[in-house]
N, C-alpha and C positions, 0 to 999 in steps of 0.2 A: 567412640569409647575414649576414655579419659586419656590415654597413652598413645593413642594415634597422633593426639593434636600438638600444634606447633609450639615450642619452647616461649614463655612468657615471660619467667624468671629469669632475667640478664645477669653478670654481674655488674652492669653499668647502670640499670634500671629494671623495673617491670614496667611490661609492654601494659596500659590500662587505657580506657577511657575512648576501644577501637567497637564498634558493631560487629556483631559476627557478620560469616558469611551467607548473604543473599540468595539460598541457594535449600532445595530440595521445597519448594513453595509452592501453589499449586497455582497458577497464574488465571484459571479461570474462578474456581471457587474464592479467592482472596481479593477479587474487584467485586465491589458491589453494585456500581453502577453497567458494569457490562451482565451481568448478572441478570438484575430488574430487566431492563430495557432489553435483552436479549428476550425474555422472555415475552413480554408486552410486542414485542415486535413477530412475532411466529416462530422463533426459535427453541420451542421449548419442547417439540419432541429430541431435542437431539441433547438437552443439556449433560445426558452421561456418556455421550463421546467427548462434547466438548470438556469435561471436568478430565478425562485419562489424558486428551489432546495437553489441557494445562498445566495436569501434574507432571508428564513428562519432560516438557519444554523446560519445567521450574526445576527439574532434577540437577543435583550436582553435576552429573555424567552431560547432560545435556549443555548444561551449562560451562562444561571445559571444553567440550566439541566447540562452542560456540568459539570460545576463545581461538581456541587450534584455528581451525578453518578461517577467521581473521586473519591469523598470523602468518597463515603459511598459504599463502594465495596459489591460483590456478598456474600451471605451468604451459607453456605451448611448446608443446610436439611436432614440428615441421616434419622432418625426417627420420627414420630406422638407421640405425648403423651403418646401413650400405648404402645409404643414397636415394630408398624408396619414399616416396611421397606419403605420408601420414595425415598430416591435418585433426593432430588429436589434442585433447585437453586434459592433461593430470591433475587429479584434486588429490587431500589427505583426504584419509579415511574420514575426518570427523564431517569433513561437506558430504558426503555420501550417507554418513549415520543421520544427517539433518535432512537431506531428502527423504531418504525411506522413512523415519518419522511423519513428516508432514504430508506426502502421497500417500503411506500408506492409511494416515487416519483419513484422509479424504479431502484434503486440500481441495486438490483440483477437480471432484470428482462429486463434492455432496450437492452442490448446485443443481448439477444434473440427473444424480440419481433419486435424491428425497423425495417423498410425493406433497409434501409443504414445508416451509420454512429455512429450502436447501441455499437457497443466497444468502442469509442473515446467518446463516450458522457456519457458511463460507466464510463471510466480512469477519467472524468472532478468531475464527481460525486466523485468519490474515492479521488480525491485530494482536491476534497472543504470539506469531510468531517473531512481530516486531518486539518482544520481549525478551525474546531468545537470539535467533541472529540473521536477521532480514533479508542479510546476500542470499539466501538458500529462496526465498521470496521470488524474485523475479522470475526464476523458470518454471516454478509452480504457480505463478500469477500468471505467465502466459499459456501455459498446458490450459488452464481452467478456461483462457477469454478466447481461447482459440474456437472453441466449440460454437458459436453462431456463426462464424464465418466459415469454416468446413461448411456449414451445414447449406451455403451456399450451392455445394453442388453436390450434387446425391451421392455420384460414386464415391467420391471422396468421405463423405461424412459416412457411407457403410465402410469405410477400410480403416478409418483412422477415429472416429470419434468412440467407436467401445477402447481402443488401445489406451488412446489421454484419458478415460475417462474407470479404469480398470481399479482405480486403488491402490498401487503398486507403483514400485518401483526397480527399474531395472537397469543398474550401471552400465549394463556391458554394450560393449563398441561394436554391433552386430546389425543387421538389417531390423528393421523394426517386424518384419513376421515373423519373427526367432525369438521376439522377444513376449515378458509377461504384459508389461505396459511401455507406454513411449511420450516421453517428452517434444511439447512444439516450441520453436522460439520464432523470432521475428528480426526480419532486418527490412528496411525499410528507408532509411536516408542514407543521402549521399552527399559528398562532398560540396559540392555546389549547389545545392538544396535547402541541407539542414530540413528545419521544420516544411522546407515545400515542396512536400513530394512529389507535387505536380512538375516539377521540373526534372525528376528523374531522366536517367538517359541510359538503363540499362534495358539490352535489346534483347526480346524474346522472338526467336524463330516458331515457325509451326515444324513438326516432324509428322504431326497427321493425329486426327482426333483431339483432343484434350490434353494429346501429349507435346512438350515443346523444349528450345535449346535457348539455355540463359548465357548472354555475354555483357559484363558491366561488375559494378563496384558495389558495394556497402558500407560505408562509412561508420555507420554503429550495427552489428548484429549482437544481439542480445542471447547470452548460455551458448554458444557456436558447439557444445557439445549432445544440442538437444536431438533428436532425431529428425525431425525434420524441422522447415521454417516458413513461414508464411511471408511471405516478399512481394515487392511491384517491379512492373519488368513495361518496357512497351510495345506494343502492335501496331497493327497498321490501326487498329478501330482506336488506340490508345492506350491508357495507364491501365494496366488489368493486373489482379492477384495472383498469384501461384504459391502452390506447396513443393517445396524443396528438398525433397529428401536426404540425409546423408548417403543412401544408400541406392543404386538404379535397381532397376526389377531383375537386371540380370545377374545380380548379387555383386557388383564392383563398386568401389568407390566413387563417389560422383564428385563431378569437378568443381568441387567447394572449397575454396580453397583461404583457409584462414592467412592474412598475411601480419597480425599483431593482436595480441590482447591490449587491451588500454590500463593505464596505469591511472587508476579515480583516486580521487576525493575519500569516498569511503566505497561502503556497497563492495567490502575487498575480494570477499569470498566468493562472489560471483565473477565468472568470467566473461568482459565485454571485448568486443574483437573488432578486427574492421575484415571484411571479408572479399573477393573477388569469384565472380562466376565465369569460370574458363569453359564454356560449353555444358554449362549444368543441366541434368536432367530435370523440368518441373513439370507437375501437372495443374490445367488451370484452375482457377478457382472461380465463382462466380461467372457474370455476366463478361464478356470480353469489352473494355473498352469503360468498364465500371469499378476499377480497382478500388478507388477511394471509398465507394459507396459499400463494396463489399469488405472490408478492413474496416470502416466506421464501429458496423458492429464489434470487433474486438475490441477495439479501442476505448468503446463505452463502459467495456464490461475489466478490461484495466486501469480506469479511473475507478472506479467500484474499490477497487484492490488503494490503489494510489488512495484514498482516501482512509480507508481502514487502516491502511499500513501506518499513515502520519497519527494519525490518531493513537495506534498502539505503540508507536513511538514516544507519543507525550506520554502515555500510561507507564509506560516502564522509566522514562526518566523521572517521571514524579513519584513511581512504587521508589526508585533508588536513594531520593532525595528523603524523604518519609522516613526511609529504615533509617538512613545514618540520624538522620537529625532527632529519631527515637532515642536512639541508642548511642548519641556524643553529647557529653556535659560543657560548656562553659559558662564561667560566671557564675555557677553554684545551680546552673539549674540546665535540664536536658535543652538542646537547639530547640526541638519542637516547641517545648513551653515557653518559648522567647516572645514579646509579643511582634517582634519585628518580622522575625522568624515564621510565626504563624499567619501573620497576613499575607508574606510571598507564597507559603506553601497551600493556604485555599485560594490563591490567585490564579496559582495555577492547576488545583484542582477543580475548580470550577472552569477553567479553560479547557481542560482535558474532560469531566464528564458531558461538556456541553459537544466537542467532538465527537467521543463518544457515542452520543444520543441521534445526532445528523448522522452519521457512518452509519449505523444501523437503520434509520428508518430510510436511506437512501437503498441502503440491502433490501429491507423490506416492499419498494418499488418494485424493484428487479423479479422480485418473487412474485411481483400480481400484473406483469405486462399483460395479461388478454383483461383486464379491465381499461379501458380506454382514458381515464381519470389518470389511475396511476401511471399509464406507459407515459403521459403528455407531461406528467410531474416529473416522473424519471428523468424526460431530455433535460428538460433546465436546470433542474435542481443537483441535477448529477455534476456539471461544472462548476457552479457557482459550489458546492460545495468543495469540491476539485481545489477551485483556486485558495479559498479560505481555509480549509483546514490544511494543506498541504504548506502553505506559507505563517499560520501558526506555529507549527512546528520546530521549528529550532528559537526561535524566541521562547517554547517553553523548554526544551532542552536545555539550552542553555544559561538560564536561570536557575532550573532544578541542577545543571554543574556546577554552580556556583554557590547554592545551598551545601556542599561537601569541600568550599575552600580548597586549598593546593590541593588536596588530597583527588577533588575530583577533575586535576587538569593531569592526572600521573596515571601513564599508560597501564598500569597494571589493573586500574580499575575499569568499571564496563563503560565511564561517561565519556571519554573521548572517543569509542566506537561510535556510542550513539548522537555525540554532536556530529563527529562528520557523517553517518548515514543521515541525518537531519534535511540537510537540502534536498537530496533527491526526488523523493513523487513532487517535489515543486516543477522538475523539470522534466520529468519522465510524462509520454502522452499528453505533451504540451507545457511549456513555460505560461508564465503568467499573462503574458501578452497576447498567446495565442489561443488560450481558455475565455479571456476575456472577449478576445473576435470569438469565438465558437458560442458566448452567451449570446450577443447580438445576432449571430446566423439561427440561434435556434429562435428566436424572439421575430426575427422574420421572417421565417420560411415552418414555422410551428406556433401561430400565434395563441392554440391552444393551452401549448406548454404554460404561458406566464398566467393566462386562469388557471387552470391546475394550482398552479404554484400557492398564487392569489388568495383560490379560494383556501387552501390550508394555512396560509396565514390569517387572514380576517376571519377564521372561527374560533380563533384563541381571544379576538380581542373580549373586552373588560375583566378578562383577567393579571394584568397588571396595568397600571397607568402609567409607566415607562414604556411599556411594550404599547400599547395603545399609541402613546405621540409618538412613536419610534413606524409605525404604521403607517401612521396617516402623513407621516412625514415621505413616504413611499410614493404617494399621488403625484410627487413633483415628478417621478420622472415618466409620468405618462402625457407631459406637458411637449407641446409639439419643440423638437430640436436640443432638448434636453439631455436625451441618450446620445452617442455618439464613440465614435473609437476611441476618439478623446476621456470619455466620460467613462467604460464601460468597465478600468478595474475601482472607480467607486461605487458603480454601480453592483457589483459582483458584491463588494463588501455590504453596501446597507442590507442586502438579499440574506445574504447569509446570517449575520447579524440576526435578524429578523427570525429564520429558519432555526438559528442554532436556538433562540428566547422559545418558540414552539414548542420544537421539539422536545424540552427540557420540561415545559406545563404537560405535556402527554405524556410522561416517563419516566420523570428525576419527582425526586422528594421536592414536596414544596418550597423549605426554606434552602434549598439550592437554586431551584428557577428563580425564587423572590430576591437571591443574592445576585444572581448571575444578570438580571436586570437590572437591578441596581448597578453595578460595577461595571458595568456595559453601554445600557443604554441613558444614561441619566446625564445630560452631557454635563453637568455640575458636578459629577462625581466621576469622571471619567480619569483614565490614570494612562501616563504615556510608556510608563514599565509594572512590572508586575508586583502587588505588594504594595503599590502608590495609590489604591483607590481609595476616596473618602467616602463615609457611609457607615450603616451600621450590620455589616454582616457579621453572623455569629463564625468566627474564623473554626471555634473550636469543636462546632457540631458538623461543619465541612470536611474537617482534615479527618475526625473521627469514623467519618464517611468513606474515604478515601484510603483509608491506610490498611495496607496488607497487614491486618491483624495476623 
């Protein structure tokens, strides 16, 4: 109502020539490219959870929660007043209003309950939350990937996989049989390690059966308020799994003992901790002596997430970029209609729906594992995807912050949250160096995976003749001595490249694949920043595409 809104008329000036606010929007019905492509890909019995999923997240309300919960990060709880051991995590209310949102429409939970289309309507979820405020992301990323590796061992996945998988969310600090649903998190490296887990050195005793005592460190655990965590510990057989509960069976506190939160980059609202197991209760997981093999599967299925996440990261920075530069004039004419203006902004909508397009049909894999084609597509394409769009991503961030001048470097607005969460999935479940070894492991121990792959690229061809030489330029590296460690994050890139031009002829409007090849693959028209490509894309049937009307 007119009388609510903020004062305009100064006596030093009127305030004009500002966008309103970005805000009560529906963030799935207003992309059109997640939209199509959600659909084309199996998602389409679910499109009217995802539009309530959207509209919520675009709410004003949702949208100052986002803020808050940024602002006012996790606090650590060592101790009670008297000295008693606690090991707890305080969030504001508004990270709690951002869970129960996202658990309860199904985050974690549509994968596995849908009877089709439950990963791609996952992956849609995971990228409109990047919209909204991502730290709430991570622990509902791991509740969802935790579900194949429970499923490891029987008893376990009957106690805990309906709990992660309930729809719900349940703040309270309580054993997890007390509660409606329960969060899993993960800790996994250690100081000395980092990314090699195989050098872990925390000891796990046996106490008899499945049941065992953890003593050793954690270097990163991830949500340390989750209900339990899936960890590696050693045996005599080796590196094995275990789930960690916060809580023992005989209802005490278990000796999990948080000794820091970490103070990131971005990703604020989330609490990341370094952890210590002073005689922790776990139970095992998997095979003994098969830790890695058995956490593989999460891991796969958190790159899934890592992918959509950076994707809906480029989406909301380029929705924020769009509004202003609609609705700010200079030079007598709105930003968007600039011509300068509109070649950075389909630069990077055409970067962003071609993400997009990959993110989903990699969901779309996940969703047909008992067909033998797609599980073999999934391994490979799941990285190479991994490292390419997750390293996109703040190069288009940060561009689309530079489309809103000073204005988008001033904390008040949402671009510098979303530049610094930018980095992240580049290094979560692998940095770029170690995606790129994990292409060649899958390349020689799955040599089905690169047919698969293969074959979905060479049935697009003579549909463009950039994408055609961009193809056959691929042979080279089936040339003996050509791949190598050396080699393997160019090789990641011509893959993707490749992948993202596909996927865009299966999904996106024509004269978007026909732009996106162009300004891609055409090495005469290639551009080393965004907005710099030569060629003739229609800039202004792209952005018309793109913009949250």
């Amino acid at each position: 109502m007119p009388h609510y809104r903020p004062r305009s008329e100064l006596e030093t000036h009127e305030v004009a020539n500002q966008p309103p606010p970005f805000e009560d929007v529906n963030l799935f019905e207003r992309d059109t490219a997640l939209k199509e492509t959600l659909e084309q890909r199996g998602g389409a019995p679910h499109i009217k959870q995802l539009s309530a999923y959207g509209a919520s997240l675009g709410s004003a309300e949702m949208i100052e929660n986002a803020r808050l919960a940024h602002q006012n990060p996790p606090k650590l709880i060592s101790f009670d007043r008297y000295g008693h051991r606690l090991d707890e995590v305080e969030f504001h209310p508004a990270y709690h209003a951002l869970m129960d949102l996202g658990l309860s429409s199904g985050y974690a939970s549509i994968a596995w309950t849908a009877k089709e289309g439950g990963h791609v309507a996952h992956a849609a979820m995971v990228y409109m939350q990047a919209g909204g405020e991502p730290g709430v992301g991570c622990p509902m990323t791991m509740t969802y990937a935790a579900v194949p590796a429970l499923r490891h061992e029987a008893d376990v996945a009957r106690e805990w996989v309906p709990r992660v998988t309930a729809g719900a969310y349940d703040k309270r600090f309580i054993p997890a049989s007390e509660k409606r649903a329960a969060t899993i998190g993960m800790a996994m490296t250690e100081k000395q390690g980092g990314s090699d887990i195989r050098a872990n050195t925390t000891v796990a005793t046996p106490l008899g059966g499945n049941e065992y005592e953890l003593v050793g460190h954690k270097w990163f655990c991830s949500a340390p308020m989750c209900d339990a965590f899936l960890t590696l510990a050693r045996t005599e057989a080796g590196i094995t799994c275990f789930l960690v509960p916060r809580w023992r069976p005989d209802g005490t506190r278990n000796a999990f003992h948080i000794m820091r939160l970490k103070d990131k980059l971005g990703d604020r609202s989330n609490a990341s901790s370094e952890i210590e197991y002073h005689g922790a209760y776990a139970v095992k997981v998997g095979e003994e002596g098969r830790g890695v093999r058995t956490i593989i599967d999460m891991v796969q299925h958190t790159r899934l997430d890592c992918i959509a996440g950076s994707a809906g990261g480029m989406r909301a920075a380029l929705a924020q970029a769009l509004w202003h530069t609609a609705h700010r004039s200079a030079f007598q004419k709105k930003l968007i209609d600039q011509p300068a203006m509109a070649m950075v902004l389909a630069d990077l909508a055409l970067e962003t729906e071609a993400a997009t397009a990959l993110a989903l049909r990699i969901a779309e894999s996940f969703d047909k594992t008992d067909d033998a084609r797609q599980a073999a597509f999934m391994r490979l394409a799941t990285p190479i995807a991994k490292y390419w769009i997750c390293k996109r991503q703040p190069g288009v961030v940060y561009e689309a912050l530079e489309c809103h001048g000073g204005a988008g470097f001033v904390e008040e607005g949402p671009m510098p949250r979303l530049f610094r969460q930018s980095p992240l999935n580049a290094i979560w479940e692998g940095s770029g160096n170690v995606i790129a070894l994990d292409i060649l492991r899958a390349l020689g121990r799955e040599p089905g995976s690169l047919e698969a792959v293969r074959a979905e690229l060479l049935a697009a061809r003579g549909a463009n003749a950039h994408l055609d030489r961009h193809l056959a330029s691929l042979d080279n590296w089936l040339k003996p001595g050509e791949l190598n460690e050396g080699t393997a994050r160019r090789f990641a890139e011509d893959m993707a490249l490749a992948l993202s031009a596909v996927t865009l002829s299966q999904t996106a409007a024509d004269f978007v694949f026909e732009s996106y090849c162009e300004a891609r693959l055409a090495p005469e028209k290639r551009s080393y920043a965004y907005g710099a490509a030569a060629g003739s894309i229609d800039a202004r049937k792209i952005i018309e595409r793109a913009r949250p009307q």
